[in-house]
C-alpha positions in Angstrom: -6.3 -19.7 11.7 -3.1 -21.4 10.1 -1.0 -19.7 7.8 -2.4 -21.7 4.8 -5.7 -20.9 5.5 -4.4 -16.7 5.3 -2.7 -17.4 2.1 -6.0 -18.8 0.8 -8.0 -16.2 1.8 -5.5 -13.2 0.8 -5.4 -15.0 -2.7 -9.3 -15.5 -2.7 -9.8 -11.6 -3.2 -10.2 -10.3 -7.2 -6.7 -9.8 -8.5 -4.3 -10.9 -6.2 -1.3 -12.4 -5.9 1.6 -13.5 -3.8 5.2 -12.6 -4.2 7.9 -12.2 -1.8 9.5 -9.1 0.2 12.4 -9.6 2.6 12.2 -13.3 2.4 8.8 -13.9 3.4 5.9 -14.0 1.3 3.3 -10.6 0.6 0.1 -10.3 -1.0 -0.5 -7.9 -3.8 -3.5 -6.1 -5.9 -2.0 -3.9 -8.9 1.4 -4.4 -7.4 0.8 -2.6 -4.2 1.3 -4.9 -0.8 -2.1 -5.5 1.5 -1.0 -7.7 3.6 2.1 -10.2 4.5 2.6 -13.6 6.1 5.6 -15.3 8.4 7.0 -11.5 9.8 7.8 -11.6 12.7 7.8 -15.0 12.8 5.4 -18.0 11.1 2.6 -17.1 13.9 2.0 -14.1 12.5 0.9 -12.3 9.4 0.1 -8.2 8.8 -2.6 -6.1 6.9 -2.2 -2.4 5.9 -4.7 -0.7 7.1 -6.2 2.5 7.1 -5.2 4.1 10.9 -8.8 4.3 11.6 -9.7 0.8 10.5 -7.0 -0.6 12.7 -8.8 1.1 15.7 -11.7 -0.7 14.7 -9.7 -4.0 14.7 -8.1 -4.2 17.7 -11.0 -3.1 19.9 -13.0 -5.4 17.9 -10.2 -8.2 18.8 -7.8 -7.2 20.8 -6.1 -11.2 21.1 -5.6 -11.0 17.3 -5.0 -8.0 15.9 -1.5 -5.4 17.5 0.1 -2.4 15.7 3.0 -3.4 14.0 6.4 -1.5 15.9 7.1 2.0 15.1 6.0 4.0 12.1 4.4 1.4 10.0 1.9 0.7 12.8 1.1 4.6 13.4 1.1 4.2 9.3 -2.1 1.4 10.3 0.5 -1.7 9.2 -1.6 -4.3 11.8 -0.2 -7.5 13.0 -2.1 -10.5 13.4 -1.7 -13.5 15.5 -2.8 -16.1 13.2 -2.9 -18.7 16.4 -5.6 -16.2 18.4 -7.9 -15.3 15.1 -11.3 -16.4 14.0 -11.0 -17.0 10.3 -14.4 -13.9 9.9 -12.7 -10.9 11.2 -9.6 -12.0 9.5 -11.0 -12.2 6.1 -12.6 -8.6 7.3 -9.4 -7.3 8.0 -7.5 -8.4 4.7 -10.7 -7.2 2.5 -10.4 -3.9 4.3 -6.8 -4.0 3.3 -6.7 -4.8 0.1 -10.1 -2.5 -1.0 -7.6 0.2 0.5 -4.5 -1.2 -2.2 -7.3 -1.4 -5.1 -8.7 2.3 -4.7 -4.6 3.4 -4.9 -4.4 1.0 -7.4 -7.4 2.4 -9.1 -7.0 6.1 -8.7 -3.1 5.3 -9.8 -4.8 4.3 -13.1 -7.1 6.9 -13.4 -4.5 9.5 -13.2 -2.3 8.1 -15.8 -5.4 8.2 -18.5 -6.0 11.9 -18.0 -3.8 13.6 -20.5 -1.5 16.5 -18.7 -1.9 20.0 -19.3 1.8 20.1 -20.2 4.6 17.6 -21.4 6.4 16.0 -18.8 9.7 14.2 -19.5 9.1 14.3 -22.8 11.7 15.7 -25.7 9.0 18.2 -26.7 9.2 19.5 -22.8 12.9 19.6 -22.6 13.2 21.5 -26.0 10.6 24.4 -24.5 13.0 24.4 -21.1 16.2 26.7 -21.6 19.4 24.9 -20.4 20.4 28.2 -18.2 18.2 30.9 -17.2 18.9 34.7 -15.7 17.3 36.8 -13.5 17.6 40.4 -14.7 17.5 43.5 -12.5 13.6 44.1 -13.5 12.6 40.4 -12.3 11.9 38.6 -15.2 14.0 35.3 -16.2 15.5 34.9 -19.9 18.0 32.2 -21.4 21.3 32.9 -21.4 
């Protein structure tokens, strides 16, 4: 697989886009990176992946797909050797990756339309918050 034909596959899938991150391009859904290309070098590109799914990848292909170094591959951040991979399980790999971004993406949303119990960061939450409290003897807290 060449490097074009992961950018046109990454940019096939509903909403996404590239940008770059430390000077090599990434691939986004709802702002939240799926997948990169050129790190560590042109050869290669990455997914985010679920830890599981990852698994799944490299015993599926173990010639194309490697944990990334360190924490972000325990994280599931997979490499893949672009010269080794069959165009099918790469597409796979990145759809995996970026359904994982869009649920986020998703729930993120979600989240933000369900109103709060309680003000946060408002005015109306900072009037109802004392600037200094005080513990008496008995336990309880008062303004001071």
């Amino acid at each position: 697989m060449t490097p074009e034909a992961f950018r046109k596959a990454a940019l096939h899938l509903p909403d996404a886009e590239e940008r770059e991150h430390m000077h090599h391009p990434d691939f986004r859904v709802g702002g939240r990176i799926f997948a990169t290309l050129g790190y560590p070098s042109e050869e290669f590109a990455m997914v985010k992946l679920f830890p599981d799914q990852q698994r799944d990848f490299i015993a599926a292909a173990p010639a194309t797909f490697v944990p990334v170094k360190g924490a972000w591959g325990r994280q599931g951040c997979t490499s893949v050797c672009l010269r080794a991979a069959k165009a099918a399980i790469v597409k796979e790999a990145l759809h995996a990756a970026w359904r994982n971004a869009s649920v986020r993406v998703a729930l993120r949303k979600l989240e933000g339309a369900v109103p709060k119990s309680a003000p946060r960061n408002t005015a109306a939450a900072k009037a109802t918050v004392p600037k200094k409290t005080r513990r008496r003897r008995d336990g309880k807290v008062t303004a001071v």
